[in-house]
DRENPA-3360 file (N, C-alpha, C; in nm, 2 decimals, always signed):
BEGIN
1 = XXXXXXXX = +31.42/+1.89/-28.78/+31.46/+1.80/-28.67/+31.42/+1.66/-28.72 ~ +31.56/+1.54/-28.71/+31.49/+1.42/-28.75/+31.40/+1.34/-28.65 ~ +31.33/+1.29/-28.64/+31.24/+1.17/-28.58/+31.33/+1.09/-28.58 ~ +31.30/+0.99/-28.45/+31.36/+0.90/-28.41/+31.30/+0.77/-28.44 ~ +31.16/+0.79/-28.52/+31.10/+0.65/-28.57/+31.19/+0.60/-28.69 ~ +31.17/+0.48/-28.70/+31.21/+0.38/-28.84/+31.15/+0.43/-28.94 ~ +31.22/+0.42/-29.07/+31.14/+0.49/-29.17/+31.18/+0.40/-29.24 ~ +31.13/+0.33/-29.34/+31.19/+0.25/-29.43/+31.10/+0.27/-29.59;
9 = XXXXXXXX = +31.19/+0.32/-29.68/+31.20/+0.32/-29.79/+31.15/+0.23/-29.92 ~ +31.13/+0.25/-30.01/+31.10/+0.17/-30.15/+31.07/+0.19/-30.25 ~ +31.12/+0.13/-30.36/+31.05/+0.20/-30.47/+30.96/+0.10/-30.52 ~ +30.84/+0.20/-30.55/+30.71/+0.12/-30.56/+30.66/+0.14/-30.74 ~ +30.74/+0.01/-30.82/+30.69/+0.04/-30.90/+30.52/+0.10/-30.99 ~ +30.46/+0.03/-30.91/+30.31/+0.03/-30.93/+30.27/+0.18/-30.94 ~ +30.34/+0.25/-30.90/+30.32/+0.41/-30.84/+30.46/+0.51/-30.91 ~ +30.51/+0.47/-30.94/+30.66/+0.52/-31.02/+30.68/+0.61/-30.93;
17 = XXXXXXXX = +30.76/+0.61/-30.77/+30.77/+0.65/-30.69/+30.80/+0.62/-30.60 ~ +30.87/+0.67/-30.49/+30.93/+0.61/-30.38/+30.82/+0.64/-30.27 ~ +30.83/+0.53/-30.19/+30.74/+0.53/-30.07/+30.81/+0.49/-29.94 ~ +30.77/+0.63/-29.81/+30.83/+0.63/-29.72/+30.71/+0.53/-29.59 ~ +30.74/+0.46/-29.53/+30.70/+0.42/-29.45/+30.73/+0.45/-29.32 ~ +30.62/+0.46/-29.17/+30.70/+0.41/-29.08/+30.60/+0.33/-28.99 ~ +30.67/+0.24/-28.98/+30.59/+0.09/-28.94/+30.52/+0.18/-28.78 ~ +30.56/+0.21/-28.69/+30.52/+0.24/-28.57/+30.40/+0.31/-28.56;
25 = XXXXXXXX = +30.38/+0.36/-28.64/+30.26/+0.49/-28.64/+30.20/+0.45/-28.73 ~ +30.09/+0.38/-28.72/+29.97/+0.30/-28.81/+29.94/+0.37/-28.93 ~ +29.94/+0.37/-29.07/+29.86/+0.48/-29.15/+30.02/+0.58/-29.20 ~ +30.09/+0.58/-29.12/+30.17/+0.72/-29.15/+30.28/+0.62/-29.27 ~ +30.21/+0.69/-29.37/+30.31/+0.71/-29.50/+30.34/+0.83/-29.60 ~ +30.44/+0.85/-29.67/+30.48/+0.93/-29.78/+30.52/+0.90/-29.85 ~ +30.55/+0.97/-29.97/+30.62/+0.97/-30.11/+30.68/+1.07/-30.17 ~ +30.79/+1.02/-30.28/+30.84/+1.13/-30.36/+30.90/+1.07/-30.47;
33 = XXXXXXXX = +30.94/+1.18/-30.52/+31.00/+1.10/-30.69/+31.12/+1.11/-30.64 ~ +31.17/+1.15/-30.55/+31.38/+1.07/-30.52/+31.35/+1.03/-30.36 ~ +31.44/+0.92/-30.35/+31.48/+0.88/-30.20/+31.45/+0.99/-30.08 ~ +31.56/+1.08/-30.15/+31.59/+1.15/-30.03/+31.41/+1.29/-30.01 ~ +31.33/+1.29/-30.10/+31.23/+1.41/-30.10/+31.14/+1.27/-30.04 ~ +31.10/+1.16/-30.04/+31.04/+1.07/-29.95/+31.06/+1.04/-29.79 ~ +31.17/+1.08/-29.81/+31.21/+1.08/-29.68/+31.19/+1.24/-29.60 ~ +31.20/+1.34/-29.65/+31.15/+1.46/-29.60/+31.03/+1.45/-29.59;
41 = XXXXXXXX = +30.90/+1.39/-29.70/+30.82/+1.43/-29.65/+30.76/+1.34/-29.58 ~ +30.85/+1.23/-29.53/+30.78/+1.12/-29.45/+30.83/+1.20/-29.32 ~ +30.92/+1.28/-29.29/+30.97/+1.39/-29.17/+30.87/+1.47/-29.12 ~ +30.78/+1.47/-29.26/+30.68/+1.63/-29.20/+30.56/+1.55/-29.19 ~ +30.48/+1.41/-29.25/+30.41/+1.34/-29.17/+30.42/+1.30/-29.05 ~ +30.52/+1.25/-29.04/+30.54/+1.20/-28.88/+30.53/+1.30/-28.81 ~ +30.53/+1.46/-28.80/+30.52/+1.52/-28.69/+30.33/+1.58/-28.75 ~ +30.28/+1.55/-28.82/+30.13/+1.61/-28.88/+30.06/+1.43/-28.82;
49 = XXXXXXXX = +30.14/+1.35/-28.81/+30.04/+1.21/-28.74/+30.08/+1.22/-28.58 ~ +30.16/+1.29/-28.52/+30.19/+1.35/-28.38/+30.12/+1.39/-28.34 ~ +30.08/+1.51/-28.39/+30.00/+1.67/-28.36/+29.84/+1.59/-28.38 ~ +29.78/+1.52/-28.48/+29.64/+1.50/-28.49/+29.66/+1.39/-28.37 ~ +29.74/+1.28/-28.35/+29.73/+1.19/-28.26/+29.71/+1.26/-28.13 ~ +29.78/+1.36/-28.10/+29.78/+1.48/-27.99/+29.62/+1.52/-27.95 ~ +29.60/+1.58/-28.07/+29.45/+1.66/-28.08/+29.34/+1.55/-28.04 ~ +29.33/+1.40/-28.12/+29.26/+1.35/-28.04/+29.24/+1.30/-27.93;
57 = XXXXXXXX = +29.37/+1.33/-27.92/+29.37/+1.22/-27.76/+29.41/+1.12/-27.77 ~ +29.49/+1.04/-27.89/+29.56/+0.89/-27.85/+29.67/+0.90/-27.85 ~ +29.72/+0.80/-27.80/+29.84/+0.73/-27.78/+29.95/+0.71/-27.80 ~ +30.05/+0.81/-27.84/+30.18/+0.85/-27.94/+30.24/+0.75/-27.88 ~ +30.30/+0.64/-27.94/+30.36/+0.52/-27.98/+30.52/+0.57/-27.91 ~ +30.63/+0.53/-27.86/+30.78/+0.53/-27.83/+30.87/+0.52/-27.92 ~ +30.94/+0.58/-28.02/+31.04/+0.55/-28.08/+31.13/+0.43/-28.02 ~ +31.11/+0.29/-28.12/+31.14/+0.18/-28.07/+31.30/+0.14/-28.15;
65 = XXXXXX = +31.30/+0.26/-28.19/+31.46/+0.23/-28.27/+31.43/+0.13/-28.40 ~ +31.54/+0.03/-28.46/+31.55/-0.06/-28.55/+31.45/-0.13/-28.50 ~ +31.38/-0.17/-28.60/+31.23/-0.31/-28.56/+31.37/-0.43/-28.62 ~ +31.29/-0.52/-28.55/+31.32/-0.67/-28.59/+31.28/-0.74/-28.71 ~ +31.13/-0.67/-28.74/+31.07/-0.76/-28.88/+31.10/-0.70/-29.00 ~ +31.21/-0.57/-28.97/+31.24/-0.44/-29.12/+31.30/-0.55/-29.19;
% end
């Protein structure tokens, strides 16, 4: 299932790798050596920063669609 948060992409030379972001969820990032495996596993953090955000007790953020400052 996809997430509804923004994920925005890059390749980070410094790291020879792509890096998944998503701005809404403080900390929640991933990577992979192609676009598209950065983006999966930025899929399966976003639901492992859910579930701990869950477990402690804070505040799961609203999928706010496209941001303004991407």
């Amino acid at each position: 299932m996809a997430s509804k948060y923004e994920i925005i992409i890059f390749w980070s030379d410094a790291d020879k790798t792509f890096i998944a972001e998503v701005p809404e969820l403080p900390g929640c990032m991933a990577d992979g050596k192609t676009y598209h495996q950065a983006l999966a596993n930025a899929e399966v953090i976003i639901r492992e920063w859910i579930e701990t955000a869950k477990g402690l007790g804070r505040t799961i953020p609203q999928p706010r669609g496209r941001l303004t400052f991407a």
